[in-house]
C-alpha positions in Angstrom: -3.9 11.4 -13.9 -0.2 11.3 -14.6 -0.1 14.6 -13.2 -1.8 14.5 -10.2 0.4 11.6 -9.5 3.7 13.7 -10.3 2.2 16.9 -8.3 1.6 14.5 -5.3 4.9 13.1 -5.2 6.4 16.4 -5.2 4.6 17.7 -2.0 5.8 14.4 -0.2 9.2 15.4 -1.0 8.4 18.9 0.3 7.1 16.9 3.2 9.7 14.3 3.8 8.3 11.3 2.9 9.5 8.5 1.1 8.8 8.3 -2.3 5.2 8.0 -3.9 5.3 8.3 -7.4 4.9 6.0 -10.3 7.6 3.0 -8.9 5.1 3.0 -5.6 1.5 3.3 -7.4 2.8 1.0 -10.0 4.2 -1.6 -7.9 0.6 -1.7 -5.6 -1.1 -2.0 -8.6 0.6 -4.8 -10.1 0.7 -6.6 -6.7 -3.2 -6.0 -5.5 -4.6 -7.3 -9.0 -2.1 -10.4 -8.7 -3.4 -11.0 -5.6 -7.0 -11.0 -6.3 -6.1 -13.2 -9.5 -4.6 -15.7 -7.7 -7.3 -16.0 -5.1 -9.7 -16.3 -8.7 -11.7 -13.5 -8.5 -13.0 -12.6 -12.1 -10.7 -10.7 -14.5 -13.3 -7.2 -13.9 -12.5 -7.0 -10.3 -8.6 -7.5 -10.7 -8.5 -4.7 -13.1 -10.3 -2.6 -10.6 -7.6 -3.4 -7.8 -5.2 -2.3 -11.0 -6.8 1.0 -11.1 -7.1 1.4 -7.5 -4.0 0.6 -6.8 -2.6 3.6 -9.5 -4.8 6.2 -8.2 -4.7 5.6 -4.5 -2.5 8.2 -3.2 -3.8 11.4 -5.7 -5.1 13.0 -2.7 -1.5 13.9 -1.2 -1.5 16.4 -4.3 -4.1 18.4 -1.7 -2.8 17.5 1.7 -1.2 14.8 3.0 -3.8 14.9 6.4 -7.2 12.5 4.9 -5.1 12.2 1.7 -7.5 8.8 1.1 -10.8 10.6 1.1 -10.0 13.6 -1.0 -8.7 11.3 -3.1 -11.8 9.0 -3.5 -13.6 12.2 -4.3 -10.8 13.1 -7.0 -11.2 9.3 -8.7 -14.7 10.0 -8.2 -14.9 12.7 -10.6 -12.0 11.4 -13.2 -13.9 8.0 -13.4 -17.3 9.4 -13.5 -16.3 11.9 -16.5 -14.5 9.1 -18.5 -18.1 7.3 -18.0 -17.2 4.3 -15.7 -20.0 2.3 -14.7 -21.7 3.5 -11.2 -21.0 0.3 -9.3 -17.3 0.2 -10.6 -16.9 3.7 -9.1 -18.2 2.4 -6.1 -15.8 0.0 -5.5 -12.5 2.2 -6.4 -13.5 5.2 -4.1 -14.2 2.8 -1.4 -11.4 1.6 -1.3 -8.4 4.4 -2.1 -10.9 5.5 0.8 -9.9 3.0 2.8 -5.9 2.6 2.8 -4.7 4.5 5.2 -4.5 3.0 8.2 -5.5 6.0 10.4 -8.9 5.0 9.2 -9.1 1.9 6.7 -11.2 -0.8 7.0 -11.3 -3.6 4.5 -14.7 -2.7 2.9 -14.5 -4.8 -0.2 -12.2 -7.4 -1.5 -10.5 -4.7 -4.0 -9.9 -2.2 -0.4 -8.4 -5.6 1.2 -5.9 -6.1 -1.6 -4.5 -2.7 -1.8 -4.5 -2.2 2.0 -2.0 -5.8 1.4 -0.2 -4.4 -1.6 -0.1 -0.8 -0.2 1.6 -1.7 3.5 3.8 -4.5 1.6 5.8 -1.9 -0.6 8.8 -1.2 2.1 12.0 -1.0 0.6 15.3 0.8 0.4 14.6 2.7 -2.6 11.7 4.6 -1.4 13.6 6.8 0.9 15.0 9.8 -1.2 17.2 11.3 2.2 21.0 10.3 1.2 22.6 12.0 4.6 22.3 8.5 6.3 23.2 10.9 9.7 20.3 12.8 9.6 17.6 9.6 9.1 14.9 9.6 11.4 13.2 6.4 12.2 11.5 6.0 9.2 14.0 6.8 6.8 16.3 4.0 9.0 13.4 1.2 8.6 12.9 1.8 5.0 16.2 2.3 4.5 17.4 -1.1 6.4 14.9 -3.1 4.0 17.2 -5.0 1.6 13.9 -7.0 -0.3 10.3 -6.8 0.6 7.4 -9.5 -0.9 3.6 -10.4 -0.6 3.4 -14.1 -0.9 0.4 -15.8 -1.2 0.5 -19.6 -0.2 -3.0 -21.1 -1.4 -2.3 -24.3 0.0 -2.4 -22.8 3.5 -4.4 -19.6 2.7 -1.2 -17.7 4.4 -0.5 -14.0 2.9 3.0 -13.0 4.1 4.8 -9.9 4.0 8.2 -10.9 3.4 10.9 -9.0 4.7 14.9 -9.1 4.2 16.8 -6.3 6.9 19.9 -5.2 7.7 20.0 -5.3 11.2 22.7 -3.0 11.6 20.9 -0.2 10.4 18.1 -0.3 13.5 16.5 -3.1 15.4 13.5 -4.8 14.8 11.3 -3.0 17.3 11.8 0.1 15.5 9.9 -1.6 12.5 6.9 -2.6 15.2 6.9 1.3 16.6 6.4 2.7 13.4 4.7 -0.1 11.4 2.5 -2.2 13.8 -0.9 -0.4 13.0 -0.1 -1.1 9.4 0.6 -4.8 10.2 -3.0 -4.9 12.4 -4.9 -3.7 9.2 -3.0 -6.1 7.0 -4.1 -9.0 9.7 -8.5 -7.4 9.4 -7.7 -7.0 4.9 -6.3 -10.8 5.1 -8.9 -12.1 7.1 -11.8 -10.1 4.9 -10.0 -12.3 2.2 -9.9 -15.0 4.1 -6.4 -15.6 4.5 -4.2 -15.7 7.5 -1.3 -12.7 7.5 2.2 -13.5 8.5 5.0 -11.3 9.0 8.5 -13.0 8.5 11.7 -10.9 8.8 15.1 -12.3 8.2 13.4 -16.1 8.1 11.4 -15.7 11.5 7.7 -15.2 11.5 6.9 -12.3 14.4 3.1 -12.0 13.4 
């Protein structure tokens, strides 16, 4: 598994993309089975957001294009050999099936949390490009995001993605060009979960 997380990575760089290694995967995991806790589902069903989370973007180690379904079928296999209950299976590979927004839908509550945990992880770090000159538009947004959170408010049942920017590094609308089908499929994972998505930037809610 390690590997095939390692091998991924390492064609996204060849790629362009912002990093998806072990800081990303570990980060999703953490935040989709926190999410899940705090909303009290059972301990089995956070764990499977863990593992979820970790595995959910193995398939970029064979092409970046439907990197969600090839790899479901690579978690399918892995769990299935270590002997992973059937129905377990079920609900992993439907939902690293289901992250990407080109064609997630929240199938399941585990899909819902990492589609929330997934789309959440924005943040300066991620973008390995150091010739600020040559950014292109995704390299600026990621780039300009000082602090990035998912906050659950129970009270409310609001899920925000909560965002800190330097302005000076692009405007705002450039986050919406890029980002707004990501934001839409956090809004559908939300409401499958029953919660009500907000996205605040800089202190002012825009969704």
């Amino acid at each position: 598994m390690q590997t095939y997380i390692k091998r991924a990575d390492e064609s996204l760089i060849e790629l362009g993309y912002t990093e998806h290694s072990f800081a990303h995967v570990a980060k999703v995991a953490h935040k989709a089975n926190e999410l899940l806790l705090n909303l009290g589902f059972d301990e089995r069903t956070t764990e499977l957001a863990s593992i979820a989370g970790y595995m959910h973007d193995i398939g970029n180690v064979v092409n970046r294009v439907d990197h969600a379904q090839s790899g479901a079928i690579m978690a399918f296999r892995i769990l299935d050999k270590m002997g992973m209950e059937v129905s377990e299976i079920a609900t992993i590979i439907s939902a690293i099936g289901n992250h990407d927004e080109s064609t997630a839908v929240p199938v399941n509550e585990v899909a819902a949390a990492l589609i929330l945990a997934d789309k959440s992880d924005v943040r300066r770090s991620r973008v390995r490009n150091r010739d600020i000159a040559s950014f292109d538009i995704h390299d600026r947004v990621n780039y300009s995001v000082e602090s990035s959170d998912l906050i659950l408010i129970k009270d409310t049942k609001d899920i925000i993605i909560d965002l800190k920017i330097d302005t000076n590094m692009f405007a705002v609308m450039d986050y919406f060009e890029i980002f707004l089908g990501r934001m839409l499929l956090c809004r559908r994972a939300a409401n499958y979960l029953k919660l009500r998505f907000k996205l605040v930037i800089n202190g002012v809610e825009l969704l």
